[in-house]
C-alpha positions in Angstrom: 14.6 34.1 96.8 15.5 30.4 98.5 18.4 30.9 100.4 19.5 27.4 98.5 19.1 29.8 94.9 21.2 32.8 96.1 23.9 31.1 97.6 24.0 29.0 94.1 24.0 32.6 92.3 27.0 34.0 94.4 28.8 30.7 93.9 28.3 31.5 89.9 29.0 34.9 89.9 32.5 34.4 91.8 34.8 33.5 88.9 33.4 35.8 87.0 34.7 39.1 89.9 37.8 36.2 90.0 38.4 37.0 86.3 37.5 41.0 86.6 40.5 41.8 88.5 42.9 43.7 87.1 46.0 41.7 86.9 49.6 43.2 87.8 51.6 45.4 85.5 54.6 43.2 83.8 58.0 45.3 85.8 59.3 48.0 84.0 62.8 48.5 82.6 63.8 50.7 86.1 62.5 47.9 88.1 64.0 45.5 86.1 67.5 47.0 86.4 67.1 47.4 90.7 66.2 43.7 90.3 69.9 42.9 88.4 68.9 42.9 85.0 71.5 44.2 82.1 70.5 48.0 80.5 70.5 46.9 76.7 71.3 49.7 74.7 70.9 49.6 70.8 72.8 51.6 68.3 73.2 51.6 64.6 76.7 50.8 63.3 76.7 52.7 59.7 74.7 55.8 60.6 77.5 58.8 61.3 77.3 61.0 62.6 74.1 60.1 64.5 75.5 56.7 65.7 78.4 54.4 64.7 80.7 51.9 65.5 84.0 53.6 65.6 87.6 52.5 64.9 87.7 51.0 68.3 84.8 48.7 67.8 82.9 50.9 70.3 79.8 53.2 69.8 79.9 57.0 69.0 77.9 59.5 67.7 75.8 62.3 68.5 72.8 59.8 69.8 75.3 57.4 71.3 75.8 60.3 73.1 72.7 61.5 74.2 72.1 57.7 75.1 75.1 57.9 77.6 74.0 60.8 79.3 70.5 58.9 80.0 72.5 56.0 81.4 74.8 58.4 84.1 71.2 59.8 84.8 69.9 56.1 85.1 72.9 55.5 87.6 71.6 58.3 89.7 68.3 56.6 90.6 68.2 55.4 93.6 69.7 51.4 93.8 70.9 52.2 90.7 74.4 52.9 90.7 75.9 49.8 89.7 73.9 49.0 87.0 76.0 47.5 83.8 75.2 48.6 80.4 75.8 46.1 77.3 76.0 48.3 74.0 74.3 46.2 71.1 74.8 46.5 67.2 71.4 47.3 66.3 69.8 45.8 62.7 68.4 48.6 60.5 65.8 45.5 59.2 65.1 44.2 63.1 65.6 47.2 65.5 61.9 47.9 66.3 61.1 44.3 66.3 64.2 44.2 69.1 62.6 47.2 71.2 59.3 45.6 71.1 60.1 41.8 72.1 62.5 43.4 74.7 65.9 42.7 73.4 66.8 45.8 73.7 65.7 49.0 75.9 67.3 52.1 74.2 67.5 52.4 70.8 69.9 54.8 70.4 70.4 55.7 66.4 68.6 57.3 63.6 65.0 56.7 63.6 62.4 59.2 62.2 59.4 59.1 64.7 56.2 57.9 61.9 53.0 56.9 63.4 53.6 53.5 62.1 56.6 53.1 64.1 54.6 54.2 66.7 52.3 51.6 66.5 55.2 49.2 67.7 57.1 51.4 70.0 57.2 54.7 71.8 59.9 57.0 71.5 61.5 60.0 73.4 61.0 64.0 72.8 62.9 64.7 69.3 66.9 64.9 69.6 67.5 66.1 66.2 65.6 67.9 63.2 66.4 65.7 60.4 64.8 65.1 57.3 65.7 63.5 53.6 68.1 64.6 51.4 70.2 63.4 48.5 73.7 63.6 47.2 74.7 62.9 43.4 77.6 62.9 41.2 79.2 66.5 40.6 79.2 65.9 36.6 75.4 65.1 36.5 73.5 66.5 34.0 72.4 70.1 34.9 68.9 68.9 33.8 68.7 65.9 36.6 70.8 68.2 38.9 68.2 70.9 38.3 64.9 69.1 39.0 66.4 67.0 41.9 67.0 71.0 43.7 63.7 71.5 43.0 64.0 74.4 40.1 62.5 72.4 37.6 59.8 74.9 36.8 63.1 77.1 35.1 62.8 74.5 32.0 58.7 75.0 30.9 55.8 76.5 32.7 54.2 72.9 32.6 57.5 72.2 35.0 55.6 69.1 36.6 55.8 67.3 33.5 58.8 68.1 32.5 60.8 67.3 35.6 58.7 64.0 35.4 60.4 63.4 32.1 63.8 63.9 33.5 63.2 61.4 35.5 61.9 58.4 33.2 64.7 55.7 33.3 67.1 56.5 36.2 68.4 54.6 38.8 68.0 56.1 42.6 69.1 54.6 45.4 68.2 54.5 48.9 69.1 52.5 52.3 66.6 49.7 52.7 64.3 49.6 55.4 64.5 53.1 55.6 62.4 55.9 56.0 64.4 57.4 53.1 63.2 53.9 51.2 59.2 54.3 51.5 59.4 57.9 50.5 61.1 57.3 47.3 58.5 54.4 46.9 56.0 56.6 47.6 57.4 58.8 44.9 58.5 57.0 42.5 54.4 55.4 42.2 52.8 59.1 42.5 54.3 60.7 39.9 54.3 57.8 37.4 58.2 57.6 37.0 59.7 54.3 35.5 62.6 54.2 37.6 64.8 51.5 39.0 65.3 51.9 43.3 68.5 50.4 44.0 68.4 49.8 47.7 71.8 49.5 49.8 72.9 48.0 53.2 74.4 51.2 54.6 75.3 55.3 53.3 78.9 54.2 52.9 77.3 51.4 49.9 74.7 54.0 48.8 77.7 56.8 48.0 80.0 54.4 46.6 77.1 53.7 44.4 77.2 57.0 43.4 80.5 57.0 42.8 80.4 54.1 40.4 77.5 55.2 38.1 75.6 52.5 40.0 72.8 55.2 40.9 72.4 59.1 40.0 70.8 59.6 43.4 71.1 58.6 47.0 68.3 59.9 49.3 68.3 59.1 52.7 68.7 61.2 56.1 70.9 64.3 55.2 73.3 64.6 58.1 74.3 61.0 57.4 74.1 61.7 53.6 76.6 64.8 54.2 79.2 63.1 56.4 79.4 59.6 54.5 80.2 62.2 51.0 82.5 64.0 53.2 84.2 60.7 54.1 84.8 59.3 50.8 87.5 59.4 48.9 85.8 61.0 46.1 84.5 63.5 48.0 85.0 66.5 46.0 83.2 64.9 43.1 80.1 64.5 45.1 77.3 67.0 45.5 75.5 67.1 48.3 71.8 68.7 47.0 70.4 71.7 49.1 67.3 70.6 49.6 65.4 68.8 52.3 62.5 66.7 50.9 60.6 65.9 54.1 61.2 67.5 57.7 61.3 64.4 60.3 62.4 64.8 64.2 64.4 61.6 64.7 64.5 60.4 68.5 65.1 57.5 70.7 63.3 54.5 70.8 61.6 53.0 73.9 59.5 50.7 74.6 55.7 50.7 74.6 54.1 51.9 78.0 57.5 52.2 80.0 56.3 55.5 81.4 59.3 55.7 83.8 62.1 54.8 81.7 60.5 57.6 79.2 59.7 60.1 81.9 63.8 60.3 82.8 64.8 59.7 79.5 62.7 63.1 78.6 64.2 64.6 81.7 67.1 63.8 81.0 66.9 65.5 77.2 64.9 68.6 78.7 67.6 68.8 80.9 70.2 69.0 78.6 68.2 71.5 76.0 67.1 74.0 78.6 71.2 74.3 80.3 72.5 74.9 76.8 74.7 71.8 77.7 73.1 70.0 74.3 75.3 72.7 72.2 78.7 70.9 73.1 76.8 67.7 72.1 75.6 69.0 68.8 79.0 70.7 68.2 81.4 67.9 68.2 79.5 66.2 65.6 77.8 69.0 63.6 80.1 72.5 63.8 78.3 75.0 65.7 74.3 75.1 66.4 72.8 77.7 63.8 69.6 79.8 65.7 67.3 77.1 64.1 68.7 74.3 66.2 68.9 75.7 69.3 65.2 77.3 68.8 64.4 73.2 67.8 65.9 72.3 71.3 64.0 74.8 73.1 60.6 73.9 71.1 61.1 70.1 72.3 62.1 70.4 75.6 59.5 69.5 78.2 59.7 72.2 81.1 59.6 70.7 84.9 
Protein backbone atom coordinates (compact mmCIF):
# COMPACT_ATOMS: atom_id res chain seq x y z
CA UNK A 1 0.00 0.00 0.00
CA UNK A 2 1.20 3.90 -1.04
CA UNK A 3 2.68 5.24 1.95
CA UNK A 4 0.30 8.44 0.86
CA UNK A 5 -2.95 5.71 1.33
CA UNK A 6 -1.88 4.37 4.84
CA UNK A 7 -1.01 7.45 6.34
CA UNK A 8 -4.70 8.78 4.97
CA UNK A 9 -6.11 5.40 6.70
CA UNK A 10 -4.48 6.12 10.19
CA UNK A 11 -5.54 9.72 9.90
CA UNK A 12 -9.38 8.13 9.47
CA UNK A 13 -9.24 5.65 11.82
CA UNK A 14 -7.98 8.09 14.71
CA UNK A 15 -11.33 9.60 15.91
CA UNK A 16 -12.74 6.66 15.75
CA UNK A 17 -9.89 5.01 18.89
CA UNK A 18 -10.55 9.04 19.95
CA UNK A 19 -14.17 8.09 20.49
CA UNK A 20 -13.43 4.29 21.88
CA UNK A 21 -12.03 5.45 25.06
CA UNK A 22 -13.73 4.85 27.89
CA UNK A 23 -14.62 8.06 29.41
CA UNK A 24 -14.18 8.83 33.35
CA UNK A 25 -16.63 7.56 35.91
CA UNK A 26 -18.96 10.70 37.18
CA UNK A 27 -17.48 10.97 41.32
CA UNK A 28 -19.25 9.04 43.65
CA UNK A 29 -21.18 10.24 46.66
CA UNK A 30 -17.78 9.41 49.10
CA UNK A 31 -15.77 11.38 46.75
CA UNK A 32 -18.23 13.89 46.55
CA UNK A 33 -18.36 14.41 50.29
CA UNK A 34 -14.10 14.54 50.66
CA UNK A 35 -14.57 17.20 47.89
CA UNK A 36 -17.15 19.49 50.40
CA UNK A 37 -20.30 18.40 49.19
CA UNK A 38 -23.51 18.18 51.77
CA UNK A 39 -24.61 14.25 52.69
CA UNK A 40 -28.44 14.63 51.74
CA UNK A 41 -30.39 12.36 53.64
CA UNK A 42 -34.15 11.57 52.82
CA UNK A 43 -36.72 10.45 55.24
CA UNK A 44 -40.43 10.17 55.12
CA UNK A 45 -42.43 12.37 57.52
CA UNK A 46 -45.76 10.25 58.15
CA UNK A 47 -44.34 6.73 58.22
CA UNK A 48 -43.93 5.74 62.22
CA UNK A 49 -42.43 3.92 63.34
CA UNK A 50 -40.07 3.33 60.39
CA UNK A 51 -39.42 7.11 59.88
CA UNK A 52 -41.02 10.45 61.06
CA UNK A 53 -40.83 13.86 61.74
CA UNK A 54 -41.15 14.14 65.46
CA UNK A 55 -42.59 16.74 67.84
CA UNK A 56 -39.36 18.58 67.43
CA UNK A 57 -39.51 18.98 63.78
CA UNK A 58 -36.56 16.54 63.62
CA UNK A 59 -36.40 12.95 62.12
CA UNK A 60 -36.92 9.66 64.15
CA UNK A 61 -37.62 6.31 63.65
CA UNK A 62 -36.23 2.97 63.40
CA UNK A 63 -34.67 3.80 59.67
CA UNK A 64 -33.79 7.36 60.73
CA UNK A 65 -31.91 5.41 62.90
CA UNK A 66 -30.19 2.97 61.02
CA UNK A 67 -29.54 5.99 58.55
CA UNK A 68 -27.55 7.78 61.45
CA UNK A 69 -25.42 4.98 62.25
CA UNK A 70 -24.35 4.96 58.40
CA UNK A 71 -23.49 8.61 58.77
CA UNK A 72 -21.06 8.15 62.19
CA UNK A 73 -19.64 5.22 59.98
CA UNK A 74 -19.43 7.84 56.99
CA UNK A 75 -17.48 10.14 59.44
CA UNK A 76 -15.03 7.45 60.06
CA UNK A 77 -13.71 7.38 56.52
CA UNK A 78 -10.85 8.84 56.07
CA UNK A 79 -11.14 12.93 55.27
CA UNK A 80 -14.43 12.45 56.41
CA UNK A 81 -14.92 13.60 59.65
CA UNK A 82 -16.45 16.85 59.23
CA UNK A 83 -18.71 16.07 56.81
CA UNK A 84 -22.38 17.94 57.44
CA UNK A 85 -25.47 16.13 56.93
CA UNK A 86 -28.78 18.02 55.84
CA UNK A 87 -31.98 15.74 56.81
CA UNK A 88 -34.65 16.31 53.97
CA UNK A 89 -38.51 15.61 54.09
CA UNK A 90 -38.76 13.06 51.56
CA UNK A 91 -42.20 13.07 49.05
CA UNK A 92 -43.88 9.63 49.05
CA UNK A 93 -44.98 10.71 45.12
CA UNK A 94 -41.07 12.07 44.30
CA UNK A 95 -38.58 10.14 46.57
CA UNK A 96 -37.06 7.80 43.86
CA UNK A 97 -37.21 10.44 41.27
CA UNK A 98 -34.98 12.50 44.21
CA UNK A 99 -32.48 9.47 44.57
CA UNK A 100 -32.08 9.13 40.99
CA UNK A 101 -31.57 12.95 39.74
CA UNK A 102 -29.30 13.20 42.88
CA UNK A 103 -31.26 15.34 45.27
CA UNK A 104 -30.85 13.17 47.73
CA UNK A 105 -28.23 10.19 48.69
CA UNK A 106 -29.93 8.24 51.51
CA UNK A 107 -33.30 7.49 51.50
CA UNK A 108 -33.99 6.60 54.75
CA UNK A 109 -37.93 5.51 55.10
CA UNK A 110 -40.23 2.80 54.18
CA UNK A 111 -39.61 1.44 50.84
CA UNK A 112 -40.44 -2.13 49.79
CA UNK A 113 -37.39 -3.26 47.48
CA UNK A 114 -39.74 -4.25 43.85
CA UNK A 115 -37.79 -4.80 40.80
CA UNK A 116 -39.41 -1.83 39.31
CA UNK A 117 -37.97 0.31 41.94
CA UNK A 118 -35.04 -1.23 41.12
CA UNK A 119 -34.94 -0.18 37.75
CA UNK A 120 -34.51 3.45 39.04
CA UNK A 121 -32.40 2.96 42.05
CA UNK A 122 -30.43 0.44 44.06
CA UNK A 123 -30.97 -0.18 47.58
CA UNK A 124 -29.14 -1.60 50.69
CA UNK A 125 -29.37 -5.31 52.30
CA UNK A 126 -33.13 -5.49 53.82
CA UNK A 127 -33.45 -3.64 57.38
CA UNK A 128 -36.82 -4.77 58.16
CA UNK A 129 -39.30 -7.77 57.22
CA UNK A 130 -42.40 -5.89 56.40
CA UNK A 131 -45.22 -6.70 54.42
CA UNK A 132 -49.09 -5.41 53.87
CA UNK A 133 -51.56 -5.50 56.31
CA UNK A 134 -54.85 -3.87 57.12
CA UNK A 135 -56.78 -2.47 60.02
CA UNK A 136 -60.73 -1.91 60.09
CA UNK A 137 -63.36 -0.75 62.32
CA UNK A 138 -63.95 -3.08 65.40
CA UNK A 139 -67.98 -3.23 64.74
CA UNK A 140 -67.48 -4.46 61.07
CA UNK A 141 -69.45 -7.03 59.89
CA UNK A 142 -68.14 -10.45 60.99
CA UNK A 143 -68.68 -11.40 57.27
CA UNK A 144 -66.17 -8.56 55.83
CA UNK A 145 -64.09 -9.07 59.04
CA UNK A 146 -63.99 -12.78 58.28
CA UNK A 147 -62.87 -12.80 54.61
CA UNK A 148 -60.42 -9.79 55.08
CA UNK A 149 -58.45 -12.70 57.88
CA UNK A 150 -58.57 -14.86 55.25
CA UNK A 151 -61.24 -17.58 56.71
CA UNK A 152 -63.57 -17.03 54.14
CA UNK A 153 -63.74 -20.67 53.05
CA UNK A 154 -65.84 -21.14 56.83
CA UNK A 155 -68.97 -19.51 54.90
CA UNK A 156 -69.34 -22.19 51.60
CA UNK A 157 -67.00 -24.72 50.19
CA UNK A 158 -67.04 -22.50 46.88
CA UNK A 159 -65.34 -19.87 49.59
CA UNK A 160 -63.61 -17.92 46.54
CA UNK A 161 -66.84 -16.84 45.37
CA UNK A 162 -68.25 -16.10 48.27
CA UNK A 163 -65.61 -13.93 49.79
CA UNK A 164 -65.69 -12.22 46.30
CA UNK A 165 -69.30 -11.33 47.09
CA UNK A 166 -68.52 -9.84 50.38
CA UNK A 167 -66.56 -7.70 48.78
CA UNK A 168 -68.81 -6.21 45.83
CA UNK A 169 -69.38 -2.46 46.78
CA UNK A 170 -66.96 -1.44 49.48
CA UNK A 171 -64.73 1.22 49.93
CA UNK A 172 -60.82 0.33 50.76
CA UNK A 173 -58.36 2.62 51.19
CA UNK A 174 -54.82 2.77 50.76
CA UNK A 175 -51.72 5.36 50.85
CA UNK A 176 -51.11 6.57 47.25
CA UNK A 177 -48.08 5.91 45.60
CA UNK A 178 -47.65 3.00 47.63
CA UNK A 179 -46.69 -0.36 47.38
CA UNK A 180 -49.79 -1.01 49.53
CA UNK A 181 -51.74 1.08 46.51
CA UNK A 182 -50.71 -1.29 43.33
CA UNK A 183 -51.42 -4.39 45.29
CA UNK A 184 -54.96 -3.47 46.08
CA UNK A 185 -55.12 -2.45 42.38
CA UNK A 186 -53.83 -5.47 41.46
CA UNK A 187 -56.53 -7.03 43.55
CA UNK A 188 -59.24 -5.29 43.24
CA UNK A 189 -58.90 -6.03 38.90
CA UNK A 190 -58.08 -10.02 39.49
CA UNK A 191 -60.77 -10.95 41.28
CA UNK A 192 -63.47 -8.92 39.53
CA UNK A 193 -64.49 -6.79 42.73
CA UNK A 194 -66.48 -3.51 42.00
CA UNK A 195 -64.96 -1.63 44.63
CA UNK A 196 -64.13 2.03 45.19
CA UNK A 197 -60.01 2.56 46.36
CA UNK A 198 -59.95 5.61 48.38
CA UNK A 199 -56.32 6.63 48.34
CA UNK A 200 -54.94 8.91 51.25
CA UNK A 201 -51.81 11.25 51.76
CA UNK A 202 -50.53 9.58 54.87
CA UNK A 203 -51.63 6.34 57.62
CA UNK A 204 -52.73 8.99 60.06
CA UNK A 205 -55.59 10.15 56.96
CA UNK A 206 -56.05 6.50 55.98
CA UNK A 207 -57.17 5.48 59.86
CA UNK A 208 -59.09 8.50 60.41
CA UNK A 209 -60.81 7.28 57.37
CA UNK A 210 -61.57 4.36 59.05
CA UNK A 211 -62.75 5.89 61.80
CA UNK A 212 -65.33 8.00 59.95
CA UNK A 213 -66.96 5.20 57.82
CA UNK A 214 -64.94 6.80 54.95
CA UNK A 215 -63.37 3.23 54.14
CA UNK A 216 -63.95 -0.38 55.78
CA UNK A 217 -60.26 -1.11 55.03
CA UNK A 218 -56.87 0.48 55.15
CA UNK A 219 -54.05 -1.73 53.79
CA UNK A 220 -50.76 -0.57 53.66
CA UNK A 221 -47.36 -1.63 55.52
CA UNK A 222 -48.31 -3.28 58.90
CA UNK A 223 -45.92 -1.87 61.41
CA UNK A 224 -46.98 1.65 60.27
CA UNK A 225 -50.63 0.39 60.06
CA UNK A 226 -50.24 -0.94 63.86
CA UNK A 227 -48.73 2.18 65.36
CA UNK A 228 -50.90 4.96 63.49
CA UNK A 229 -54.28 2.65 65.15
CA UNK A 230 -52.33 2.63 68.33
CA UNK A 231 -52.02 6.43 68.04
CA UNK A 232 -55.40 7.38 67.48
CA UNK A 233 -57.80 8.40 69.57
CA UNK A 234 -60.16 5.79 68.74
CA UNK A 235 -57.81 3.20 69.13
CA UNK A 236 -59.63 0.74 70.96
CA UNK A 237 -62.33 0.69 68.30
CA UNK A 238 -59.86 -0.30 65.64
CA UNK A 239 -58.80 -3.77 64.67
CA UNK A 240 -55.74 -4.31 63.45
CA UNK A 241 -56.21 -7.72 61.10
CA UNK A 242 -53.73 -10.71 61.70
CA UNK A 243 -52.74 -11.23 58.52
CA UNK A 244 -49.93 -10.27 56.29
CA UNK A 245 -50.94 -10.19 52.64
CA UNK A 246 -47.59 -9.97 50.91
CA UNK A 247 -43.94 -10.53 52.66
CA UNK A 248 -41.67 -7.41 51.40
CA UNK A 249 -38.04 -6.57 52.95
CA UNK A 250 -38.09 -2.82 52.98
CA UNK A 251 -34.51 -1.18 52.88
CA UNK A 252 -32.65 1.95 52.11
CA UNK A 253 -32.48 3.60 49.01
CA UNK A 254 -29.23 4.45 47.12
CA UNK A 255 -28.29 5.43 44.18
CA UNK A 256 -27.64 3.53 41.04
CA UNK A 257 -23.98 2.22 40.65
CA UNK A 258 -22.58 3.98 43.95
CA UNK A 259 -20.78 0.77 44.78
CA UNK A 260 -18.89 2.49 47.70
CA UNK A 261 -21.51 4.40 49.29
CA UNK A 262 -23.50 0.77 49.18
CA UNK A 263 -20.53 -1.33 50.10
CA UNK A 264 -20.26 0.77 53.73
CA UNK A 265 -23.79 1.23 53.93
CA UNK A 266 -24.00 -2.82 53.94
CA UNK A 267 -21.13 -2.91 56.26
CA UNK A 268 -22.39 -0.78 58.18
CA UNK A 269 -25.99 -2.93 58.58
CA UNK A 270 -23.88 -6.30 58.64
CA UNK A 271 -22.26 -4.77 61.28
CA UNK A 272 -24.91 -3.97 63.35
CA UNK A 273 -26.92 -7.51 62.60
CA UNK A 274 -23.96 -9.79 63.27
CA UNK A 275 -22.98 -7.68 67.10
CA UNK A 276 -26.61 -8.10 68.14
CA UNK A 277 -26.32 -4.15 68.49
CA UNK A 278 -29.54 -4.07 65.82
CA UNK A 279 -31.74 -5.48 68.82
CA UNK A 280 -31.60 -2.09 70.83
CA UNK A 281 -32.48 -0.53 67.48
CA UNK A 282 -35.46 -2.69 66.81
CA UNK A 283 -36.51 -2.56 70.46
CA UNK A 284 -37.11 1.07 71.02
CA UNK A 285 -39.49 1.13 68.23
CA UNK A 286 -40.95 -2.43 68.14
CA UNK A 287 -40.87 -4.21 71.87
CA UNK A 288 -38.50 -6.96 71.90
CA UNK A 289 -37.17 -8.97 68.65
CA UNK A 290 -39.23 -12.34 68.47
CA UNK A 291 -36.67 -15.39 67.13
CA UNK A 292 -38.07 -14.58 63.53
CA UNK A 293 -36.39 -11.09 63.49
CA UNK A 294 -33.33 -11.79 64.76
CA UNK A 295 -33.09 -15.03 62.39
CA UNK A 296 -34.25 -12.18 59.49
CA UNK A 297 -31.12 -10.10 60.65
CA UNK A 298 -28.79 -12.92 60.55
CA UNK A 299 -30.23 -14.15 56.98
CA UNK A 300 -29.46 -10.49 55.53
CA UNK A 301 -26.30 -9.74 56.84
CA UNK A 302 -23.42 -9.96 54.54
CA UNK A 303 -20.38 -11.72 56.39
CA UNK A 304 -16.77 -9.83 55.97
Amino acid sequence: MPRTVLLSAILLAAPLVLAARPQPAPPGTLDRLRAGATLHVGYRTDARPLSFRDENGRAAGYSVALCQAIVEDIRREPGLGAVHVDWVPASIDDRFEALRQGSLDLLCGASSVTLARRAQVSFSIPIFDGGIGAIMRGDAPDTLRTVIAGQAQTFQPVWEASATQVLQGRTFAAVQNTTADTWLAAQVRARRVTAEIARVASYEAGVQAVVDGKAEVLFGERAALFDAAHRHPSAGSLLVVDRFFTFEPLAIGLPRGDEDLRLLVDGTLSRLYLSGQINTIYATWFGTPLNSANTFFRWSAIPQ
